[in-house]
C-alpha positions as CSV (number, residue, x, y, z in Angstrom):
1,X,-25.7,54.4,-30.9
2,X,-28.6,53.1,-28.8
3,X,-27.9,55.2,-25.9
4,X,-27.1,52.1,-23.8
5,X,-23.3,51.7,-22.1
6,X,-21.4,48.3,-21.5
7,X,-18.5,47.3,-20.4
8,X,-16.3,45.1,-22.4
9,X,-14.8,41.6,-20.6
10,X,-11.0,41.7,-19.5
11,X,-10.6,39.8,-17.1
12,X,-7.1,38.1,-17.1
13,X,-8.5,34.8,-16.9
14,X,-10.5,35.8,-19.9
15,X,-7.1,36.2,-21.8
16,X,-4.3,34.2,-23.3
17,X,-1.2,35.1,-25.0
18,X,-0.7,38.2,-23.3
19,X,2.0,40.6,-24.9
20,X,2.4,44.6,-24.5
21,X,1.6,46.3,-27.0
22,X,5.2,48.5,-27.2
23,X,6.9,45.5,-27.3
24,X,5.7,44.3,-30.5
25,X,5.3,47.9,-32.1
26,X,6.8,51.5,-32.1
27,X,4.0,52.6,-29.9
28,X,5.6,56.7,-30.6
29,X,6.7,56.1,-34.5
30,X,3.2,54.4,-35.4
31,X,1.3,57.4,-34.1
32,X,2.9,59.8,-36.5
33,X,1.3,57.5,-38.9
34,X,-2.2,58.4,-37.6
35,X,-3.8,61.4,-37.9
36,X,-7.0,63.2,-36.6
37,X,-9.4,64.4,-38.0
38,X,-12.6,66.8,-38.5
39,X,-15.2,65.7,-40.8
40,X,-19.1,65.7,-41.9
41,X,-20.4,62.8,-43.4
42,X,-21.2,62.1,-46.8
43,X,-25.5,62.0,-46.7
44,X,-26.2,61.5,-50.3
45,X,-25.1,57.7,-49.5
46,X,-27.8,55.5,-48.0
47,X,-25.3,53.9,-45.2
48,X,-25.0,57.5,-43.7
49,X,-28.2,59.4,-44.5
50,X,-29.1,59.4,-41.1
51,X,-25.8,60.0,-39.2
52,X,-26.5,63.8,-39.4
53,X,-25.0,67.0,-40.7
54,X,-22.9,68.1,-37.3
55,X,-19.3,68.2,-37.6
56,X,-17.4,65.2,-36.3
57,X,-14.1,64.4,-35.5
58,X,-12.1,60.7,-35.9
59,X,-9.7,58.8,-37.8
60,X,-10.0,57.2,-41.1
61,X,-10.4,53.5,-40.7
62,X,-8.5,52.7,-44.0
63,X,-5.4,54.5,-42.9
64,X,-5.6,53.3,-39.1
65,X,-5.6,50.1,-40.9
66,X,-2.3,50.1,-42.3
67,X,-1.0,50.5,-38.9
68,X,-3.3,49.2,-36.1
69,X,-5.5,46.4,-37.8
70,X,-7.1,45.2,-34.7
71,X,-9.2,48.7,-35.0
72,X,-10.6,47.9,-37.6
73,X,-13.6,46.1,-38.6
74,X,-15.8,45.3,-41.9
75,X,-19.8,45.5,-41.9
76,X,-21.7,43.0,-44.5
77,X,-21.9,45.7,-46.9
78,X,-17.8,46.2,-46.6
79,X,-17.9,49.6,-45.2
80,X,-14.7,49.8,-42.5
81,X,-15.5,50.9,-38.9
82,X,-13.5,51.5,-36.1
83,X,-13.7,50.0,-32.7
84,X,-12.4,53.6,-31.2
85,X,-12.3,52.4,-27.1
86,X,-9.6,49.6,-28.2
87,X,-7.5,52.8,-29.1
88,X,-6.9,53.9,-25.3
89,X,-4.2,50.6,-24.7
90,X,-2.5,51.8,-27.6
91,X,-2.6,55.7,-26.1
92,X,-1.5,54.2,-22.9
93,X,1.7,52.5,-24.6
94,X,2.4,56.3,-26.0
95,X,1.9,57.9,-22.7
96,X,4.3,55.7,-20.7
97,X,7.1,55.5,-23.7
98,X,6.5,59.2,-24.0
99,X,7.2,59.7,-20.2
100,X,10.3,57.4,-20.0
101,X,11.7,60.0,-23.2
102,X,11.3,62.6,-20.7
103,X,12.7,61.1,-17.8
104,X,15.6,60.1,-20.0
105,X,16.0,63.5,-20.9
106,X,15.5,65.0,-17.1
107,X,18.0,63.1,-16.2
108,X,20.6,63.8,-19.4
109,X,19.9,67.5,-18.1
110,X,20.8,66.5,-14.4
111,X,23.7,64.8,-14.9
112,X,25.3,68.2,-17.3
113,X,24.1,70.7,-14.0
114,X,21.7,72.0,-16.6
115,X,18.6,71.6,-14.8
116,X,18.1,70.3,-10.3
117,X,19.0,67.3,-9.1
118,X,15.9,64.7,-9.4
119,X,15.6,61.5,-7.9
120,X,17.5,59.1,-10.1
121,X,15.7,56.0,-9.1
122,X,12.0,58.2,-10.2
123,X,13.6,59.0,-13.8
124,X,15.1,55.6,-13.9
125,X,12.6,53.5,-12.9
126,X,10.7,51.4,-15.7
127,X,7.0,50.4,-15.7
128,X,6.0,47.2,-14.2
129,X,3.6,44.9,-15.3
130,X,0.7,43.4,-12.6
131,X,-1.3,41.2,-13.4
132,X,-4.8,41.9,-10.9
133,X,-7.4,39.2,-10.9
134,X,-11.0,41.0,-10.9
């Protein structure tokens, strides 16, 4: 809000008790569970009289909540924010388990004639996790 960027810490040997996300969670069922949206915010209350009148778009932290807790965070006065750059791991985890779908489903069409041979190994292939030091 202050105009000024950062970068947040994550370097591995910053970090214990690492675990994937779409291993503990159903990275592709949770997101139905989440919805988008546009908005304008509510002026008449003093905690967002001066976040303008433009348009916006974002989640509702009390319904990310229910799914995604570690979004979600609780000023002094109890209003719910979200901490929206902690959301691209969790879009990551739907990208990749989205793509392995497809390659599932590229290959299902292979296999019946239905569509060109590809490259078994490519559809096959699961991520890999590395670990890079920086």
């Amino acid at each position: 809000s202050n105009g000024v960027l950062t970068n947040s810490s994550s370097d591995f040997r910053l970090k214990t008790d690492i675990e994937t996300l779409s291993d503990e969670m159903d990275v592709i069922g949770n997101l139905s569970r989440l919805r988008g949206i546009y908005y304008n915010w509510d002026t008449s209350l003093d905690a967002a009289k001066n976040l303008g009148s433009q348009r916006e778009i974002g989640m509702v932290a009390l319904e990310v909540q229910a799914v995604m807790p570690e979004l979600v965070g609780k000023n002094a006065s109890g209003y719910l924010s979200l901490d929206y750059p902690k959301f691209t791991s969790y879009l990551l985890e739907v990208a990749k388990a989205q793509q392995l779908q497809i390659n599932d489903l590229k290959l299902q069409l292979t296999e019946q004639g239905l569509i060109a041979s590809t490259s078994t190994t490519e559809l096959t292939e699961k991520p890999m996790t590395v670990y890079c030091l920086r």
